[in-house]
C-alpha positions as CSV (number, residue, x, y, z in Angstrom):
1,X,0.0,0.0,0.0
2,X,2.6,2.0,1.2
3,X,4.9,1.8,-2.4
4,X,1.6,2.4,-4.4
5,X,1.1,5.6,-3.0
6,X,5.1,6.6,-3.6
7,X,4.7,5.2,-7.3
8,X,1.9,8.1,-7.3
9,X,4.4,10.7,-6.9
10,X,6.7,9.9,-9.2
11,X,9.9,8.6,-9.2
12,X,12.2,12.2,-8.6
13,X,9.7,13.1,-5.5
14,X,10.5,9.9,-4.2
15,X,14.2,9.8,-4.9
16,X,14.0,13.2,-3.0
17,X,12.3,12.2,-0.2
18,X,14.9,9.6,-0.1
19,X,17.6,11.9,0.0
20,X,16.0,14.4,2.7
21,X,15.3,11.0,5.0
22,X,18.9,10.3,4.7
23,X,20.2,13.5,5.5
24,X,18.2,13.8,8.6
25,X,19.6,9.9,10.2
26,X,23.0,11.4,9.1
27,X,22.2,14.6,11.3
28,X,20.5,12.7,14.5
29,X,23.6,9.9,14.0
30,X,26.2,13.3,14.3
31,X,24.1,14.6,17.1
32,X,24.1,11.2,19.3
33,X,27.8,11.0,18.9
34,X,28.8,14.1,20.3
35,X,26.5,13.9,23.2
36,X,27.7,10.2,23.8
37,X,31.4,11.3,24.1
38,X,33.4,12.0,26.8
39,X,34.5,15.1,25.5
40,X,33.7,18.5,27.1
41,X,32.7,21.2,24.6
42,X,34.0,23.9,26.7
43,X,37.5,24.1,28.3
44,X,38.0,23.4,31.6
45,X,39.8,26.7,32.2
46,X,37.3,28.9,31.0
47,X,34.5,27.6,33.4
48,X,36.8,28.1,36.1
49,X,37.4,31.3,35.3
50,X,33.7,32.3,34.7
51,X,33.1,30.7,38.8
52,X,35.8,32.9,40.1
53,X,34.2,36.4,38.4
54,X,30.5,34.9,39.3
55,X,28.5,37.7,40.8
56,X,31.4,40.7,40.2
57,X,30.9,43.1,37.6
58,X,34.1,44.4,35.1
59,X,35.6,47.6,36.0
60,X,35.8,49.6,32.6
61,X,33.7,52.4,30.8
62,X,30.4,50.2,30.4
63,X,30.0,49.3,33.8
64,X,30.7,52.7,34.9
65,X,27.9,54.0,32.4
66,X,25.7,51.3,33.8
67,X,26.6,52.8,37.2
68,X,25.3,56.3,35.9
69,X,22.1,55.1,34.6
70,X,20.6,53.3,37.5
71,X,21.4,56.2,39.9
72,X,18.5,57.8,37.8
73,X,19.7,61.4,37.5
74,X,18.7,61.9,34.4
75,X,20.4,61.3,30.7
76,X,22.2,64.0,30.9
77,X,24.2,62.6,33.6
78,X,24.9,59.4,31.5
79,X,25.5,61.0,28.5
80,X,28.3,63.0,30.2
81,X,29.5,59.6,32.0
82,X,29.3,58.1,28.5
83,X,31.6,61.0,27.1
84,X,34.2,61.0,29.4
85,X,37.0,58.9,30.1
86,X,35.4,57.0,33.6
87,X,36.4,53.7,33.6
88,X,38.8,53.4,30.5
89,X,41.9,53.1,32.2
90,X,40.6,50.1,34.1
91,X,39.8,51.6,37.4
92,X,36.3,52.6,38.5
93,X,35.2,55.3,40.6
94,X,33.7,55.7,43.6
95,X,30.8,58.0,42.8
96,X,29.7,58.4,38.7
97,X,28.2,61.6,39.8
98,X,31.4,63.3,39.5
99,X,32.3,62.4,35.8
100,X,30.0,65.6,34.2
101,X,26.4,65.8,33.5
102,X,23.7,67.1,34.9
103,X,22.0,66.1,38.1
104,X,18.3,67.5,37.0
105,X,16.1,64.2,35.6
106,X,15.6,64.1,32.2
107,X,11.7,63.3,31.6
């Protein structure tokens, strides 16, 4: 029943289907393999180095900006934390507040 109804379609239909079917057991047989092994996909080195920095946030220019927008004084304030030099050198500041900008909201 099954090979009367692909003799309907006609034979290049078939041999495609054919080809897509054995594409996909090619794919699911590549995919098994590499979950079966006993290989790590990551290095070793990098996870530990990802648990040590867990929880602490870069010093440098974005996280300073980042700093400057969630003390919510207004975009002028970021824009001039943005502009300057905070945080480029690899140190951060104490206080954003200090780096320019204006401390009036921006609504």
């Amino acid at each position: 029943m099954v090979w009367e109804s692909l003799g309907r379609l006609g034979r290049p239909l078939v041999v495609m289907l054919a080809v897509i079917l054995a594409l996909v057991l090619v794919d699911v047989g590549i995919v098994a393999v590499r979950l079966t092994s006993g290989h790590p996909v990551g290095s070793q080195q990098a996870g530990q180095q990802q648990d040590k920095n867990a929880g602490k946030h870069p010093c440098n220019h974005g996280s300073e900006v980042s700093k400057a927008a969630h003390q919510h004084k207004g975009g002028k304030n970021v824009s001039g934390v943005a502009k300057s030099n905070a945080g480029k050198n690899g140190s951060c500041s104490s206080s954003t507040s200090s780096q320019g900008g204006s401390s009036e909201p921006d609504d």
